[in-house]
N, CA, C and O atoms as CSV, one atom per row, in Angstrom:
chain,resi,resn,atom,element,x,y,z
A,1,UNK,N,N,18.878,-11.292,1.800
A,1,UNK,CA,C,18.170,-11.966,0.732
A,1,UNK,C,C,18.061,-11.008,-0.450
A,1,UNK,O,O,18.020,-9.780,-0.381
A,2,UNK,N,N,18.021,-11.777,-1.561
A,2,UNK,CA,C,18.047,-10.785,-3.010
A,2,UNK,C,C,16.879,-11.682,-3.936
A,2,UNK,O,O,16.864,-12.898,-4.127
A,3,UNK,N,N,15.949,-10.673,-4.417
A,3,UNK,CA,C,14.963,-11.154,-5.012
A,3,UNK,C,C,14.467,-10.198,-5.903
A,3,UNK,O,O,14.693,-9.007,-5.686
A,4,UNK,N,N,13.644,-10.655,-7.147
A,4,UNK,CA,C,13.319,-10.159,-8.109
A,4,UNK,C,C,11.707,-9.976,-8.266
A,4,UNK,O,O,10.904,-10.861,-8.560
A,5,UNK,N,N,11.474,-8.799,-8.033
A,5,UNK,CA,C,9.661,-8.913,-7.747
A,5,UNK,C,C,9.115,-8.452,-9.324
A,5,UNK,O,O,9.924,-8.093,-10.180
A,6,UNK,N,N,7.548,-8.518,-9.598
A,6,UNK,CA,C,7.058,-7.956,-10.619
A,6,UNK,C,C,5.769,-7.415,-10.040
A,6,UNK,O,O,5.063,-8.101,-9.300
A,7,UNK,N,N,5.437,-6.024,-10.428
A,7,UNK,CA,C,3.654,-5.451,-9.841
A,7,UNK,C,C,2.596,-6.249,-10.815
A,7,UNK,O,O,2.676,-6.459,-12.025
A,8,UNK,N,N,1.804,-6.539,-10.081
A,8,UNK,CA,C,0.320,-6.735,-10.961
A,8,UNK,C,C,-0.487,-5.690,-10.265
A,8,UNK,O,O,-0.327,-4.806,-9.423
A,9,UNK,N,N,-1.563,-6.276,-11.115
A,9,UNK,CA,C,-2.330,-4.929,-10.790
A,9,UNK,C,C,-3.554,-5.046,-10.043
A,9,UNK,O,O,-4.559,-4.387,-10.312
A,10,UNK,N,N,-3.438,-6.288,-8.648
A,10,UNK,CA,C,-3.739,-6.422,-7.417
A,10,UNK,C,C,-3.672,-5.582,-6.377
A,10,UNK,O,O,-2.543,-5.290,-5.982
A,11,UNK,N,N,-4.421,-5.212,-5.941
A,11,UNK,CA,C,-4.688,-3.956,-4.579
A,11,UNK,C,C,-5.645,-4.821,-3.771
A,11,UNK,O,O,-6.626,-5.521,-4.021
A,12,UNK,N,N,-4.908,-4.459,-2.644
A,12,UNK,CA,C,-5.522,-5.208,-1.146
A,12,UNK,C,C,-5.546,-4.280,-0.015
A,12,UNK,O,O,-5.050,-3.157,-0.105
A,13,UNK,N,N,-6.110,-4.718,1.049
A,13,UNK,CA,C,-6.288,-3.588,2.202
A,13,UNK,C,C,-5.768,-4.635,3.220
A,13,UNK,O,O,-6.210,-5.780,3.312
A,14,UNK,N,N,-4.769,-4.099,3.979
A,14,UNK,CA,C,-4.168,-4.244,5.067
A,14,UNK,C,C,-4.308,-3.917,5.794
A,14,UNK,O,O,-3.716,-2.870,6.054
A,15,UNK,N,N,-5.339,-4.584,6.928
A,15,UNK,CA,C,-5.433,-4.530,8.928
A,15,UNK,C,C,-3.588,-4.312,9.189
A,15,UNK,O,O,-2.823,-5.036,8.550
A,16,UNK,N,N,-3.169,-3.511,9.938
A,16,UNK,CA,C,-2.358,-2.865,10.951
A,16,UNK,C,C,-2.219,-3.845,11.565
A,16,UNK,O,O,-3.220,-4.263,12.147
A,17,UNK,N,N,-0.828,-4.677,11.704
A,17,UNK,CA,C,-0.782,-5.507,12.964
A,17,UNK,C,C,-0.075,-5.020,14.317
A,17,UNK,O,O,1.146,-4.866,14.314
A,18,UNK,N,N,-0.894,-4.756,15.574
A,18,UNK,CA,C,-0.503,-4.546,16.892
A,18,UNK,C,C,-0.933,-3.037,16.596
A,18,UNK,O,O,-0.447,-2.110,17.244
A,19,UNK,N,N,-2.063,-2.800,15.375
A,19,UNK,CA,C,-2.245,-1.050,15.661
A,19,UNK,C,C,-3.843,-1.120,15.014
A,19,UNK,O,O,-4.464,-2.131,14.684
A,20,UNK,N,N,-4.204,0.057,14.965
A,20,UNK,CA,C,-5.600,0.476,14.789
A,20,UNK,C,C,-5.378,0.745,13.612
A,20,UNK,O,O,-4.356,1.362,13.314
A,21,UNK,N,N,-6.269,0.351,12.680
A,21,UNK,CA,C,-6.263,1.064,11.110
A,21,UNK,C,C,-5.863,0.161,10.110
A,21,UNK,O,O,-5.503,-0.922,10.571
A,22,UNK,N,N,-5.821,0.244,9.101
A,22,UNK,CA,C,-5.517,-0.164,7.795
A,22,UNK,C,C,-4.938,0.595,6.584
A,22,UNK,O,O,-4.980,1.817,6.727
A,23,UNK,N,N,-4.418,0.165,5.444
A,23,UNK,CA,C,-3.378,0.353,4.389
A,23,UNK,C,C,-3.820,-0.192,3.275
A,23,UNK,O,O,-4.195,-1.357,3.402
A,24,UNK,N,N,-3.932,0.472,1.772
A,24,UNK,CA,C,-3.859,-0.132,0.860
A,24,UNK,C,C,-2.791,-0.584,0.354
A,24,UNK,O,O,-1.899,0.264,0.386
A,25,UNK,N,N,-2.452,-1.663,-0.155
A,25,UNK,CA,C,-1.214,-2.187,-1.069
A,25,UNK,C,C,-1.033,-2.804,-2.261
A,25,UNK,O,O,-2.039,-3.390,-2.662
A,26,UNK,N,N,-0.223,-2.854,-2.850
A,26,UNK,CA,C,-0.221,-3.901,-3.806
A,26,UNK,C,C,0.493,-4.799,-4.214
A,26,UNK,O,O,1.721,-4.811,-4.299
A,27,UNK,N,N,-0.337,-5.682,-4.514
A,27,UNK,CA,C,0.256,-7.457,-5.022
A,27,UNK,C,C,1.945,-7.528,-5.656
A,27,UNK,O,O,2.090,-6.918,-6.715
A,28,UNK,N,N,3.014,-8.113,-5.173
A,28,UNK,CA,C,4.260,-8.266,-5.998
A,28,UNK,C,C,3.865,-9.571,-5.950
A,28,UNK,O,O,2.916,-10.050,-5.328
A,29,UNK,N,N,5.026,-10.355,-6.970
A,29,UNK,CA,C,4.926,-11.358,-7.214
A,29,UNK,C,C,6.493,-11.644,-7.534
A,29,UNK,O,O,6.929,-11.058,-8.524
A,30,UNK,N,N,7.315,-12.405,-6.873
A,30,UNK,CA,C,8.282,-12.687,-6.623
A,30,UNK,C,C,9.405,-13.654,-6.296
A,30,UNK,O,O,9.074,-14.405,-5.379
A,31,UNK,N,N,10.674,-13.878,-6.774
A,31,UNK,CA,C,11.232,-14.919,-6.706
A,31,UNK,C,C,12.490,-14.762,-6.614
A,31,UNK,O,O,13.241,-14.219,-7.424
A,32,UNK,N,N,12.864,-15.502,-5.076
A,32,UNK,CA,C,14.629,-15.473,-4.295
A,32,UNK,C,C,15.357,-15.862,-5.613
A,32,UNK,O,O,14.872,-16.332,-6.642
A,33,UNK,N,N,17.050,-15.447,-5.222
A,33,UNK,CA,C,17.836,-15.850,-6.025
A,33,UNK,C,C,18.069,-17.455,-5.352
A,33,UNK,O,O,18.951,-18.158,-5.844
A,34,UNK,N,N,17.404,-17.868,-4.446
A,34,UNK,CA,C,17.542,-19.730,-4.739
A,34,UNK,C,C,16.570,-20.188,-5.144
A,34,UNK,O,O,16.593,-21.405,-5.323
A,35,UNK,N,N,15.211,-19.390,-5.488
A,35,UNK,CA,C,14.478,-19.852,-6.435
A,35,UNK,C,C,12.905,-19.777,-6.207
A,35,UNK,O,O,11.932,-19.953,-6.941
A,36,UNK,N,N,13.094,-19.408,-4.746
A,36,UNK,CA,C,11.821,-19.465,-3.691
A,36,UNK,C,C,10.671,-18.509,-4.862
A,36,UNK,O,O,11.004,-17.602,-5.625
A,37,UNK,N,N,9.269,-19.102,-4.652
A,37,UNK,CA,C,8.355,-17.891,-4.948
A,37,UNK,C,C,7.869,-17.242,-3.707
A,37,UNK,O,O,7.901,-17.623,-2.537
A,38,UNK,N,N,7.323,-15.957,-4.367
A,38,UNK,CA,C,6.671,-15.626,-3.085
A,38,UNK,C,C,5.801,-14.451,-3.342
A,38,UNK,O,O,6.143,-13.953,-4.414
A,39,UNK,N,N,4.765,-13.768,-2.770
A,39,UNK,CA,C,4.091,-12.641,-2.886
A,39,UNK,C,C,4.562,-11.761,-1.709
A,39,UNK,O,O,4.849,-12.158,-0.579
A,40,UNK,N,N,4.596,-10.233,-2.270
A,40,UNK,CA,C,4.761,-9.210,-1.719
A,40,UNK,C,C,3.828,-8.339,-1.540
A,40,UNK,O,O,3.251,-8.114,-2.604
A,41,UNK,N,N,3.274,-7.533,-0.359
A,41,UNK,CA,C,2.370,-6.673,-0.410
A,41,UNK,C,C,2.949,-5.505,0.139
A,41,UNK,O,O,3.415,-5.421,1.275
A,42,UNK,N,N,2.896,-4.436,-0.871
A,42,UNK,CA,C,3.871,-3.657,-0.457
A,42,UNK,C,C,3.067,-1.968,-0.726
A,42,UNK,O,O,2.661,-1.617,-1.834
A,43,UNK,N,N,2.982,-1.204,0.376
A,43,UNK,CA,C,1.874,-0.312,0.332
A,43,UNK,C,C,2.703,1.430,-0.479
A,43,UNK,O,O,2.204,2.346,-1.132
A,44,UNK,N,N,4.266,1.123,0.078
A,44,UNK,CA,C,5.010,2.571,-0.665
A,44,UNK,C,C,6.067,1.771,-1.501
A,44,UNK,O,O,6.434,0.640,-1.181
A,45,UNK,N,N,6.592,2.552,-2.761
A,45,UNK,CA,C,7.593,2.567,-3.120
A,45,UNK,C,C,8.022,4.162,-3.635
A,45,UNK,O,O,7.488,5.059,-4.286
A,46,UNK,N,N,9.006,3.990,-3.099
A,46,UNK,CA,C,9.374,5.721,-3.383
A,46,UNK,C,C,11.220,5.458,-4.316
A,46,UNK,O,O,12.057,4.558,-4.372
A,47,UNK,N,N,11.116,6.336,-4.671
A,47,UNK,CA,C,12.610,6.765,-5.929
A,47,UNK,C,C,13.808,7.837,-4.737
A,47,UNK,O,O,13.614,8.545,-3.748
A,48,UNK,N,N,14.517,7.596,-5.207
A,48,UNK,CA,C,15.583,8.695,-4.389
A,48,UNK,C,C,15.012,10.017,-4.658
A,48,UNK,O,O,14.151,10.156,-5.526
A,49,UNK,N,N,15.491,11.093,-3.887
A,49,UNK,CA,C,15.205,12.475,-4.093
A,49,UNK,C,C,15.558,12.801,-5.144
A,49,UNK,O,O,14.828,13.274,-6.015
A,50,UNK,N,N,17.055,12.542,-5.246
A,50,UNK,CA,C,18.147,12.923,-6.539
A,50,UNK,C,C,17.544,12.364,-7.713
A,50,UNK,O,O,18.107,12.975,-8.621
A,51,UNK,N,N,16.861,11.690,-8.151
A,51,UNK,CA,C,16.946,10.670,-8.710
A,51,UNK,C,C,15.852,11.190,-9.742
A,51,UNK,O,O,14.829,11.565,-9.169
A,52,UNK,N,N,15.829,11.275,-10.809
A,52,UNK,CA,C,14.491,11.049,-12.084
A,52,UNK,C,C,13.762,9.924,-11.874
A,52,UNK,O,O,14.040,8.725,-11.885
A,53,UNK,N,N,12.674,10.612,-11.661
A,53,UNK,CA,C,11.558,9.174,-11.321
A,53,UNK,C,C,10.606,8.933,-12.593
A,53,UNK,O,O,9.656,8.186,-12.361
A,54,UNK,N,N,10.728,9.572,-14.237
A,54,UNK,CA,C,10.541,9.601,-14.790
A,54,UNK,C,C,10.195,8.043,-15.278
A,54,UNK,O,O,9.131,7.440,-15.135
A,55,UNK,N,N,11.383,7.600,-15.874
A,55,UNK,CA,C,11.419,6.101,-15.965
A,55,UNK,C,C,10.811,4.772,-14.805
A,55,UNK,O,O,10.583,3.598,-15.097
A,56,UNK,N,N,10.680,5.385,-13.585
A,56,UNK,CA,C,10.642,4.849,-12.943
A,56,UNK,C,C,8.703,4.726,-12.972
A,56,UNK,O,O,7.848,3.885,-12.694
A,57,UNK,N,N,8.755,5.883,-13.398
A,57,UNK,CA,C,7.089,5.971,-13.055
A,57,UNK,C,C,6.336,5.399,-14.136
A,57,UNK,O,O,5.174,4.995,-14.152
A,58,UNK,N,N,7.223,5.439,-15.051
A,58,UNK,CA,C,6.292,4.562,-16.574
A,58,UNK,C,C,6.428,3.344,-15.858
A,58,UNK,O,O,5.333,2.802,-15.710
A,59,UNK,N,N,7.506,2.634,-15.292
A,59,UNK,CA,C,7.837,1.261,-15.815
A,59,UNK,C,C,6.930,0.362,-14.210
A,59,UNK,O,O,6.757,-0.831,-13.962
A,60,UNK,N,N,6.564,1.581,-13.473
A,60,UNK,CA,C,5.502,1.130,-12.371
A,60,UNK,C,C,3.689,1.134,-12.789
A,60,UNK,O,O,2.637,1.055,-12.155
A,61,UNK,N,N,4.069,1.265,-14.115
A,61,UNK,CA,C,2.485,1.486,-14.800
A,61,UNK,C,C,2.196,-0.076,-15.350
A,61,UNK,O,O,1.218,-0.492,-15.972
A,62,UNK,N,N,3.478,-0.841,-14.868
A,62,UNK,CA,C,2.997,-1.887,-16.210
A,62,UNK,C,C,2.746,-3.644,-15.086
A,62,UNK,O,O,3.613,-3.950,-14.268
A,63,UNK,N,N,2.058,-4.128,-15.198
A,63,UNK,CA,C,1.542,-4.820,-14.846
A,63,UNK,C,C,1.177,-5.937,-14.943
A,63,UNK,O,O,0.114,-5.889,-15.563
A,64,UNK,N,N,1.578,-7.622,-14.540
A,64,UNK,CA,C,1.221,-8.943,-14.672
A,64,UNK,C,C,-0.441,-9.068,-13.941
A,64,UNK,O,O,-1.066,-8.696,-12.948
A,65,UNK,N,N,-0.577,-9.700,-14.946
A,65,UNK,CA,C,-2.053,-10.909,-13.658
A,65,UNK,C,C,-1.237,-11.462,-13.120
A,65,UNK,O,O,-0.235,-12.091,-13.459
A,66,UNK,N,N,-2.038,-11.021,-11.591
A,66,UNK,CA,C,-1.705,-12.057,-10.278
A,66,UNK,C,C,-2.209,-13.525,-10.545
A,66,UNK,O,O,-3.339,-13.815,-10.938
A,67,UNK,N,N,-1.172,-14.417,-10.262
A,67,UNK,CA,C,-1.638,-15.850,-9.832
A,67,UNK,C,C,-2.660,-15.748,-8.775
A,67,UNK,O,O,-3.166,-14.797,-8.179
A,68,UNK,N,N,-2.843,-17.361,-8.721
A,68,UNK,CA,C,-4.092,-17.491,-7.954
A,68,UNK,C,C,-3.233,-17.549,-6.814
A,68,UNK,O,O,-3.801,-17.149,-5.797
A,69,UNK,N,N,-1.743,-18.012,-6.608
A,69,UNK,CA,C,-1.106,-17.259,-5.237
A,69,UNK,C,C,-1.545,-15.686,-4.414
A,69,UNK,O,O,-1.925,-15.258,-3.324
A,70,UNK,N,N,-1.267,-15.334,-5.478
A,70,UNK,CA,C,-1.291,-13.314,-5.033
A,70,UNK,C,C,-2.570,-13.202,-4.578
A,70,UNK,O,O,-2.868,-12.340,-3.750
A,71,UNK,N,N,-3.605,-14.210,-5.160
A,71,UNK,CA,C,-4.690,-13.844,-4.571
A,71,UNK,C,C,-5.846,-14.223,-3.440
A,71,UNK,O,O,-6.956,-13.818,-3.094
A,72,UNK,N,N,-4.890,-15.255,-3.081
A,72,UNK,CA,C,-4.858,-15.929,-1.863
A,72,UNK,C,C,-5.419,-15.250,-0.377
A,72,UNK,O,O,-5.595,-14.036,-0.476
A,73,UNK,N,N,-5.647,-15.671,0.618
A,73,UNK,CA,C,-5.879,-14.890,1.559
A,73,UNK,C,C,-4.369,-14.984,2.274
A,73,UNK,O,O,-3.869,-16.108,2.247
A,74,UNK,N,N,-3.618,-13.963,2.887
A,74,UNK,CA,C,-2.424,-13.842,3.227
A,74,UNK,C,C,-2.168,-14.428,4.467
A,74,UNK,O,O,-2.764,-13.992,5.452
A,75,UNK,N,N,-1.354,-15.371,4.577
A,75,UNK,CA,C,-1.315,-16.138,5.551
A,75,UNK,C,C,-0.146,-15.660,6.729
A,75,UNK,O,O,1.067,-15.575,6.536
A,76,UNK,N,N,-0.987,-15.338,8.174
A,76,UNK,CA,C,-0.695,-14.830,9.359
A,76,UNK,C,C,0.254,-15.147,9.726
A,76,UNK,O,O,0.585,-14.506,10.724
A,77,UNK,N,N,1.281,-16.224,9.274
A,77,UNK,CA,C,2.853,-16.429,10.083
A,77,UNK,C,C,3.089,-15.976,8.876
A,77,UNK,O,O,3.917,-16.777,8.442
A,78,UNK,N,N,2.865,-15.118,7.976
A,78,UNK,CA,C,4.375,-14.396,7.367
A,78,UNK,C,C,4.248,-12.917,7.714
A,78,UNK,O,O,5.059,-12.176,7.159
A,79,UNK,N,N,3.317,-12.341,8.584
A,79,UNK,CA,C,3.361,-10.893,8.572
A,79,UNK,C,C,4.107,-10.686,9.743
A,79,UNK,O,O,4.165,-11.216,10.852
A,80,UNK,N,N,4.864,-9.410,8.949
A,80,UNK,CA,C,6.200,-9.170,10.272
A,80,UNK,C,C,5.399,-8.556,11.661
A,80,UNK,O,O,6.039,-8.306,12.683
């Protein structure tokens, strides 16, 4: 699957499923190349080693309002 996400500037805490503990993350907001929407909660994103994370780190500063999707309570048949 190939999809196009955007960050807002939604932070959530994630219960561990099948483990002890929890995770902060944050809200994507997102849409398949057949068109699907969807929210992402996604706790790392990391840059290659090689890689200048320069650009990368401005352009993770910038931020949509979450829909009232993103802010939904996350529904238990989609967590892996």
């Amino acid at each position: 699957m190939k999809a196009t996400i955007s960050s807002t500037d939604k932070i959530v805490t994630i219960k561990a499923v099948g483990f002890e503990g929890q995770t902060k993350a944050r809200g994507w907001e997102g849409i398949t190349e057949g068109g699907v929407p969807f929210t992402a909660y996604i706790p790392v994103v990391q840059v290659a080693r090689q890689a200048d994370n320069s650009q990368f780190e401005s352009e993770l500063s910038e931020h949509v309002q979450p829909s009232s999707e993103t802010l939904r309570a996350i529904d238990a048949r989609m967590i892996l």
